[in-house]
Each structure stands twice: as C-alpha cells, then as structure tokens.
FITI-372571 format. One record per residue (C-alpha): residue in one letter; x negated, y, z. Coordinates in steps of 0.2 Angstrom, whole numbers, plus 5000, padded with zeros to 4 digits. Each point is the difference from the previous one (the first is absolute). Example, Ala and Ser with C-alpha at 12.3 -4.5 7.8 and 13.67 -1.06 7.14 Angstrom:
2
PT  a  4938  4978  5039
PT  s  4994  5017  4997
***
This chain:
83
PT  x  5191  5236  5005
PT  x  5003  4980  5007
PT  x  5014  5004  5009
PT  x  5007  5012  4985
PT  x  4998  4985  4990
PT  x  5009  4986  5013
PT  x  5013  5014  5001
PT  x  5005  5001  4978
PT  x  4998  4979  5002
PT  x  5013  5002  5015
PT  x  5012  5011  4992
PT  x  4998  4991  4983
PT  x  5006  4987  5009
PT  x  5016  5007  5011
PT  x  5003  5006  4982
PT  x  5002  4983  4991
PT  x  5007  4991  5013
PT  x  5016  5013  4999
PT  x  5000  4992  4982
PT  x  5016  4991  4997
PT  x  4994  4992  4986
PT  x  4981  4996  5006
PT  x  4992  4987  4991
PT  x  4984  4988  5005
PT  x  4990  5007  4988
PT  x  5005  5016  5007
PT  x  4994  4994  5016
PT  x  4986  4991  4994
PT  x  4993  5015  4993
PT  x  5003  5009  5016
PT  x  4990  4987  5010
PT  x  4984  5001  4989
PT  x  4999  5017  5000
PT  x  5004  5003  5020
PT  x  4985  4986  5003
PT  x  4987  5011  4986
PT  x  5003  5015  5013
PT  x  4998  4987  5017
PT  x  4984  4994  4990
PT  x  4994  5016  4998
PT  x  5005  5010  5016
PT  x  4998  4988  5015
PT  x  4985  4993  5007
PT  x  5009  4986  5010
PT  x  4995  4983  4992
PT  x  5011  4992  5008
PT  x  5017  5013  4996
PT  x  4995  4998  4983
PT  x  4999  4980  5002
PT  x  5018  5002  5007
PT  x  5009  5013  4986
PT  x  4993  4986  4988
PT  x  5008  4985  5010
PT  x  5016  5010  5001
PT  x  5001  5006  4982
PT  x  4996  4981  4996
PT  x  5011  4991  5011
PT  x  5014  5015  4997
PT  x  4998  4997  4979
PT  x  5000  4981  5001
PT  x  5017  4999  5009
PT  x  5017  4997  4993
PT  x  5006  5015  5010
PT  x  5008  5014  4991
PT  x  4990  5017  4994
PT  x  5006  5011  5013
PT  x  4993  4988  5014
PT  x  4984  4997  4994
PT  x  4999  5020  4997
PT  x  5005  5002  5020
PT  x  4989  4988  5004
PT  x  4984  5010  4993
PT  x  5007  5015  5006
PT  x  5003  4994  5019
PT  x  4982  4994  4999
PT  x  4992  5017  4994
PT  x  5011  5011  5010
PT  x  4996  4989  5016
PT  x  4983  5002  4996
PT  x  4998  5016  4995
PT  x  4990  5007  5016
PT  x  4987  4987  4994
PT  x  4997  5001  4984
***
C-alpha cells in the first residue's frame, strides 16, 4: 500500500507536468496532496522535514510551474528507496 500510494503521487505528477497549460494552483495542489501521502507513509522524520522544505522553497520561488513541479518530483523519485 505505501509504495502504491508514492506510485499514484508519482504518476499524478509525470501527468501534470506534460500539461502545457499547468498552472500554480495546479501544482500547488499537487504538492499538498504528495506531502499528505509522505506524512502518512514514511517514517523518516527527517525525509519528511526535507519534502516540506522543498515544497516550500519550490512554492515560494518566482520560477515557472513546470520547475517547481520537477523539482518535487526529482526529490521523491531520488528518494523513493527511502521512503
């Protein structure tokens, strides 16, 4: 079930970021819902603590939708063995 779950957040994401016309809210959305299911499946403190900086710092920045998108998703997928 944790890794089904990190899987639907993965592919949600591949999905949206394909999106010509994706939006911050769209990714916005994305990144609360992908840190419920870290919240809920890993264990790892200290993952979480970095997910939440990288959604943070990733939401905060001028840069465009898609990049704070890949930005989530190179973290999750780079971690994916831990979580």
């Amino acid at each position: 079930m944790n890794k089904q779950a990190l899987d639907d957040v993965l592919k949600e994401g591949m999905r949206l970021i394909k999106k010509t016309d994706l939006s911050n809210e769209m990714v916005e959305i994305w990144a609360r819902y992908s840190m419920d299911i870290i919240n809920l499946i890993s264990r790892n403190n200290f993952l979480k603590y970095q997910y939440s900086s990288i959604v943070a710092n990733a939401m905060l920045s001028i840069d465009t939708p898609n990049k704070k998108l890949d930005d989530c998703l190179r973290f999750l997928i780079s971690n994916y063995s831990i979580i």
